[in-house]
N, C-alpha and C positions, 0 to 999 in steps of 0.2 A: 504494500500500500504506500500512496506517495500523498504528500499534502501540500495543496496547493492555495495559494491568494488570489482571487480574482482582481485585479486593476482597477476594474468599474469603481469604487468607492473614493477613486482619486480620479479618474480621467479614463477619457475613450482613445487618449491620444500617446502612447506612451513612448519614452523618450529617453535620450543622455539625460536631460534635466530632472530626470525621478531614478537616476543613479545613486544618489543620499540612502533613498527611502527605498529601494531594490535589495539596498546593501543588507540596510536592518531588517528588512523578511530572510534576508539570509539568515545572518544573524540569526534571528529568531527560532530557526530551525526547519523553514518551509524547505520542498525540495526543489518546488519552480511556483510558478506565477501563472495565469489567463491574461493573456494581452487580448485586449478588441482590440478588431479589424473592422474599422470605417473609414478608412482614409487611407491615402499615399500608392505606394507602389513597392513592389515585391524587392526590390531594392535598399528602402526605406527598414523594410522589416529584418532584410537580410544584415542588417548595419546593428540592428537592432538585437538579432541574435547571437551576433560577437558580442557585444555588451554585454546581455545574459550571460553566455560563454566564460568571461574572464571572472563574471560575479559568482560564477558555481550556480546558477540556478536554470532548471529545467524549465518547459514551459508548453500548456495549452495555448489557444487560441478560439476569441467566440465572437460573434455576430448575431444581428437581427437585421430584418429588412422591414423599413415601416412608410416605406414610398409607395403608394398605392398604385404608382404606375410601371412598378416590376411586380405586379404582384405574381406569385408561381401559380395560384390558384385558380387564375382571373379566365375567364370564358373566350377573352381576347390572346390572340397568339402570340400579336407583337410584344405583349404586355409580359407574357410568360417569357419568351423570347430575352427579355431585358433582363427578367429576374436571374433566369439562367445563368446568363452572362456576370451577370453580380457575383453569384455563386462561384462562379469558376476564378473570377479576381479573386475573391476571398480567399479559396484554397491555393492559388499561385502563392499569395502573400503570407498565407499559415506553411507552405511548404518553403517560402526562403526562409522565415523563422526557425524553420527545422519542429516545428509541432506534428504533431502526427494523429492531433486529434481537433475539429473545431466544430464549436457546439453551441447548441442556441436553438432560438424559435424557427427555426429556416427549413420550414415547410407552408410560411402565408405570412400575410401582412401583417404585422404587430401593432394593434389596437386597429385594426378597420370591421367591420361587423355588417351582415348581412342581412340582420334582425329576423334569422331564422338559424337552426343548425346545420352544418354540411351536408350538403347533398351528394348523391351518387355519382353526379357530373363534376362537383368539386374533387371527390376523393379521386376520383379518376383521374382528372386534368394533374395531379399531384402525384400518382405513381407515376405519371410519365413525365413529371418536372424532373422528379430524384432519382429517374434511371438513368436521366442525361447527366443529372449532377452527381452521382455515382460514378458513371463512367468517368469522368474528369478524376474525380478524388482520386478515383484507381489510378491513372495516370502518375498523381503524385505524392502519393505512399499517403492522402490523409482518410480518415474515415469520418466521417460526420453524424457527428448524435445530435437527431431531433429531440426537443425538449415540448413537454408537453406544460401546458400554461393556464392557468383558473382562467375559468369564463369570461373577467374582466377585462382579460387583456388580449384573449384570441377566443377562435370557435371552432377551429377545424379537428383537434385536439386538447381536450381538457383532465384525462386519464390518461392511467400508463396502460388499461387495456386499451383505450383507443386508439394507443401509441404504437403499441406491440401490435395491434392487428393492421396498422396502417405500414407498419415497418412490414411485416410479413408478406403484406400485397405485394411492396414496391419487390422485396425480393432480392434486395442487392447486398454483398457484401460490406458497400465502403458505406451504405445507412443503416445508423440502427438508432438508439434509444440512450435519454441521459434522464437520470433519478434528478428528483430536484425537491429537498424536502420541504421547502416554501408553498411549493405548490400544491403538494401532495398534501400538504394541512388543511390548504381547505379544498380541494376537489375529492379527494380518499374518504369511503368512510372507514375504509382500514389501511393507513397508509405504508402499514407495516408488509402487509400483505400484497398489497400493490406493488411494492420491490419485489418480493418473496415469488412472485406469480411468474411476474415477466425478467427476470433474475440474466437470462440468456440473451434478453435483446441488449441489456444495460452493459455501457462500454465509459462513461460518467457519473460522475458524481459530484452533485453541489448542494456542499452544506450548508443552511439557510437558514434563520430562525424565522421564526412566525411574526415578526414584524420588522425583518430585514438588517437587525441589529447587531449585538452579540452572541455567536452560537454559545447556547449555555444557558444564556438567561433569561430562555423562554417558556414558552407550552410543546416545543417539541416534543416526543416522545423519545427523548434521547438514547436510554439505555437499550432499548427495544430498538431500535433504529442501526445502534453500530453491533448489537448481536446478529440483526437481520443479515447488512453486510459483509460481514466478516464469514457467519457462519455459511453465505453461500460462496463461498471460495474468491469472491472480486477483490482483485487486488489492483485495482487502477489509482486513478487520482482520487480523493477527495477533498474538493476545494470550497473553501468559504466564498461564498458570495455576497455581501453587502452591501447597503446603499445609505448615502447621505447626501447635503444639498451644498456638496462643494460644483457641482455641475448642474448651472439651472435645466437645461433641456433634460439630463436623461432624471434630474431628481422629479419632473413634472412627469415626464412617461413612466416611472414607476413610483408615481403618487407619494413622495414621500415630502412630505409639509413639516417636518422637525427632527431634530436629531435623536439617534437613535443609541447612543453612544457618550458618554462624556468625551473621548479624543478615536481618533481614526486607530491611534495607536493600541487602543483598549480592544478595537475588533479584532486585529490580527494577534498580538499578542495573549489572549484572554483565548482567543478561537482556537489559536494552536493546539493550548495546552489541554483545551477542551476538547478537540480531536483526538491526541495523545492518549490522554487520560482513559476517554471514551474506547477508544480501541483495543488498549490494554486490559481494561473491564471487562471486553467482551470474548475474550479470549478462554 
């Protein structure tokens, strides 16, 4: 098992300039980081994973698409067409980072709504976005775990059975499925289980508290949680994911109106030890 930071909780844009605060996840004990992918060029990232490289820290890579006019899902071709294309940047630039995994809601537009639930045309138009986008990750050693997302903020997928059966459709090796215990809080009514079920699609993990905070000092089901994991043999990442309002735009897309934390430093360093902890518990 590897434990990882997600970035989001400082920036979408990550850089030399967050070489200080790299150092100290080091430091801390992490074994790599989550860098978004929304910007630059595969070159940009490549520079980027020297950096990583000399700090000792390993690294994902994650994304969402919330431009409604790539949507993957969309009835329009051109529309699909662009999303595609997105996708395949994104894995160019998760492949000069040297990741080998990049994860996220990247199966439809993040917060667009249809004011009904997915239709048979939708789920369709979507095995055939992810065979193309498949095909590419294959190309470049990365695999992409769709993440499945509470109602509020998508529709196509809001369970990890809906995830696992849409993952099965598509049928491809380089898609499969990322756990996300945020989510699973409130769309599960057994979120335990919901891991335990689909256990073989899951290639991720983000650790999340229930109000995007400090893992540790929520209503997670925590000891339940890292027994689930461990005891099904996953040994990938598991990374914190949190959020605060050092970033007005992505702190508004995931509704976070106050801090959830006394310092940014409390969630990684607090979260570690709470991963740590939690793992060896469940042992």
């Amino acid at each position: 098992m590897k434990v990882g930071m997600c970035m989001f909780l400082w920036t979408t844009s990550v850089g030399r300039k967050h070489e200080k605060l790299l150092r100290d996840i080091k430091a801390t004990g992490f074994d790599g980081v989550e860098i978004p992918i929304f910007e630059g060029t595969p070159d940009d990232y490549r520079r980027l994973g020297a950096l990583l490289d000399g700090i000792g820290l390993e690294r994902t890579a994650i994304s969402a698409m919330s431009n409604p006019s790539m949507n993957l899902i969309s009835p329009d071709a051109a529309t699909r067409k662009r999303g595609i294309a997105y996708m395949q940047w994104a894995i160019d630039c998760a492949a000069a980072l040297r990741a080998d995994t990049l994860s996220g809601p990247l199966h439809s537009t993040l917060g667009q709504f249809s004011g009904t639930g997915p239709t048979a045309a939708e789920l369709k138009r979507s095995v055939s976005s992810q065979r193309a986008i498949g095909d590419h990750a294959a190309k470049r050693g990365i695999t992409v775990a769709l993440e499945a997302l509470n109602r509020f903020e998508c529709y196509l997928v809001n369970t990890m059975d809906d995830l696992a059966d849409h993952i099965d459709a598509i049928g491809h090796p380089n898609i499969r499925a990322m756990y996300d215990t945020f989510h699973s809080n409130i769309e599960e009514a057994d979120p335990i289980g919901a891991f335990t079920r689909n256990k073989d699609r899951i290639v991720h993990v983000h650790i999340s508290e229930n109000d995007r905070g400090v893992p540790g000092r929520g209503n997670i089901p925590w000891t339940e949680t890292f027994k689930a994991i461990r005891t099904s043999g996953y040994d990938g990442w598991l990374t914190i994911e949190a959020f605060g309002r050092a970033l007005k735009d992505l702190a508004a897309a995931t509704k976070v109106w106050r801090d959830f934390s006394e310092t940014p430093e409390a969630v990684y360093r607090d979260g570690y030890r709470h991963i740590r902890n939690g793992w060896q518990a469940a042992a």
